[in-house]
N, C-alpha and C positions, 0 to 999 in steps of 0.2 A: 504494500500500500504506500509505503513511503518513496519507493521506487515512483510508480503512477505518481505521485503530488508534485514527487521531485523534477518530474519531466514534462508535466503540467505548466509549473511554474516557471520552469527556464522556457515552454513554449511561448507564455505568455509575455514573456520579458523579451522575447526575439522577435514575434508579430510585430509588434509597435515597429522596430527598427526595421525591419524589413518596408510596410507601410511606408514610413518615412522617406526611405531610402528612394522609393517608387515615386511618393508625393513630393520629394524634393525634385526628382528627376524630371516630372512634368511642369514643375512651378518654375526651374531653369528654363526648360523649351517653351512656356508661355512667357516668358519675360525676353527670352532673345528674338521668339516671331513681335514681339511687341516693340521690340526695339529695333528690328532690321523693317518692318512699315514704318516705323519714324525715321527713319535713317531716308527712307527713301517717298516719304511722305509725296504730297500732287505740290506743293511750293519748292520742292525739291531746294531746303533749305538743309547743306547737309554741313554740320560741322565738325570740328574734330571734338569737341566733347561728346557727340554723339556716334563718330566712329569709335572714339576711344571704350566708351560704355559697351556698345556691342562687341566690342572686339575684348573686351573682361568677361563678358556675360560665358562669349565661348569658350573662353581659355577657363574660364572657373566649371563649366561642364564637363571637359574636357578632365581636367584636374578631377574631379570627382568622380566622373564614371568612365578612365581611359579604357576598359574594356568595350566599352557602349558600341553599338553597331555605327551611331551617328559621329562618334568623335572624330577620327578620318575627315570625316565629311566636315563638319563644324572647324575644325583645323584650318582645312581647304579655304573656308568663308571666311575666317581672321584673317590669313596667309591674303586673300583678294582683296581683303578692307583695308590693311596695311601697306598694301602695292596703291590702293588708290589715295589712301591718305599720305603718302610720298613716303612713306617708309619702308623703303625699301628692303633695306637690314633685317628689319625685325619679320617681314617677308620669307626671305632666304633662311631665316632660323628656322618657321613654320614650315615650309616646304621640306627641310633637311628632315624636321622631326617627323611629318608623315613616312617622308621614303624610309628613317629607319625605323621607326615605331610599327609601322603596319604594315609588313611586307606584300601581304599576300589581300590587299582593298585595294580593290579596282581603279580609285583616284590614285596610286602611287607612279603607274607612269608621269601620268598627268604632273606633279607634283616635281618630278625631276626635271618636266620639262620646262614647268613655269619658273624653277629655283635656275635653269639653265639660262633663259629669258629676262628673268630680272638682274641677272649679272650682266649680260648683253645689252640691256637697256641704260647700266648703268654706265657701260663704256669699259668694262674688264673683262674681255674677249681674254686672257688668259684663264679666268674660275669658267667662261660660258662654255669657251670648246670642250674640254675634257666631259662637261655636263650631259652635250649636245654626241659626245661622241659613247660615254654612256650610257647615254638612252637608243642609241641605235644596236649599242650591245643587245642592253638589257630587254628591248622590246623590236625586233625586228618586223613583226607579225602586223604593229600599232599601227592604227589608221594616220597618224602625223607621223611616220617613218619619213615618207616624203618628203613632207616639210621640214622635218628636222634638218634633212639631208640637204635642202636650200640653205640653211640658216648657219649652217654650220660649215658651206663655202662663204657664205657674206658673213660671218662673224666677225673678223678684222678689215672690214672694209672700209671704204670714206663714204662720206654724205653720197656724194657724185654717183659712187657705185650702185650705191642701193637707187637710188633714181631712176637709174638705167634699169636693175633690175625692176625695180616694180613697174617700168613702162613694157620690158618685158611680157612681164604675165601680165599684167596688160591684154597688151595684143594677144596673147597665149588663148584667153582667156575669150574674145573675140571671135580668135576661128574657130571656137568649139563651138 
């Protein structure tokens, strides 16, 4: 009998946390879908205290349930929020920590490509090639193999160059 009370009472004492655990889980994903409509509101009034908010809102989901199916993903959305709020740095961290946190989620090519990209954009064609080269390793199969493969001859290129290319496809583009 003491057995039964005793496993009773540790049942009762674990429900709640569990509970919790589940109602915390949803009270973050309603606070970040609430804060990424504000973010993107119809005044398209977007500032950095409100990238900054959503972009904690994830990192603290993340933080709390990194087994979560959606962390990956929410990763992904900070990683995009910080590229567009010029932060580009703290960018590159978020994409490094998807590629090695979550091997085997479907965003992870993605994620080397975009961390490949934001070096690229930054003008450090020395971190973007080896990024660029790979992700042609690591994903031959990937629908932007292609493009990789563009990006990755114009990686050190000049303004001029890329002009030319993109009047390139361009035309390319054209006689299809």
């Amino acid at each position: 009998m003491k057995r039964v009370l005793l496993i009773l009472f540790a049942a009762t004492l674990l429900f709640p946390a569990c509970c919790d655990t589940s109602s915390r889980r949803d009270n973050l994903l309603k606070e970040i879908k609430k804060a990424e409509q504000e973010l993107i509101a119809k005044d398209f009034n977007v500032t950095m205290e409100k990238s900054q908010r959503l972009m904690d809102l994830y990192l603290t989901f993340v933080e709390a349930f990194p087994q979560d199916s959606l962390a990956p993903e929410l990763l992904f959305c900070c990683a995009a929020v910080a590229t567009a709020s010029q932060q580009e740095k703290f960018a590159i961290t978020l994409y490094q920590r998807i590629y090695d946190e979550y091997p085997d989620h479907a965003v992870r090519p993605i994620a080397l490509l975009e961390h490949a990209l934001a070096y690229d954009n930054m003008g450090d064609a020395e971190r973007a090639k080896p990024l660029y080269e790979q992700f042609l390793v690591m994903f031959p199969d990937h629908p932007y193999t292609e493009d990789v493969e563009h990006l990755l001859e114009m990686v050190d290129k000049s303004a001029e160059d890329w002009e030319l290319f993109m009047q390139l496809l361009e035309n390319q583009v054209e006689l299809e």
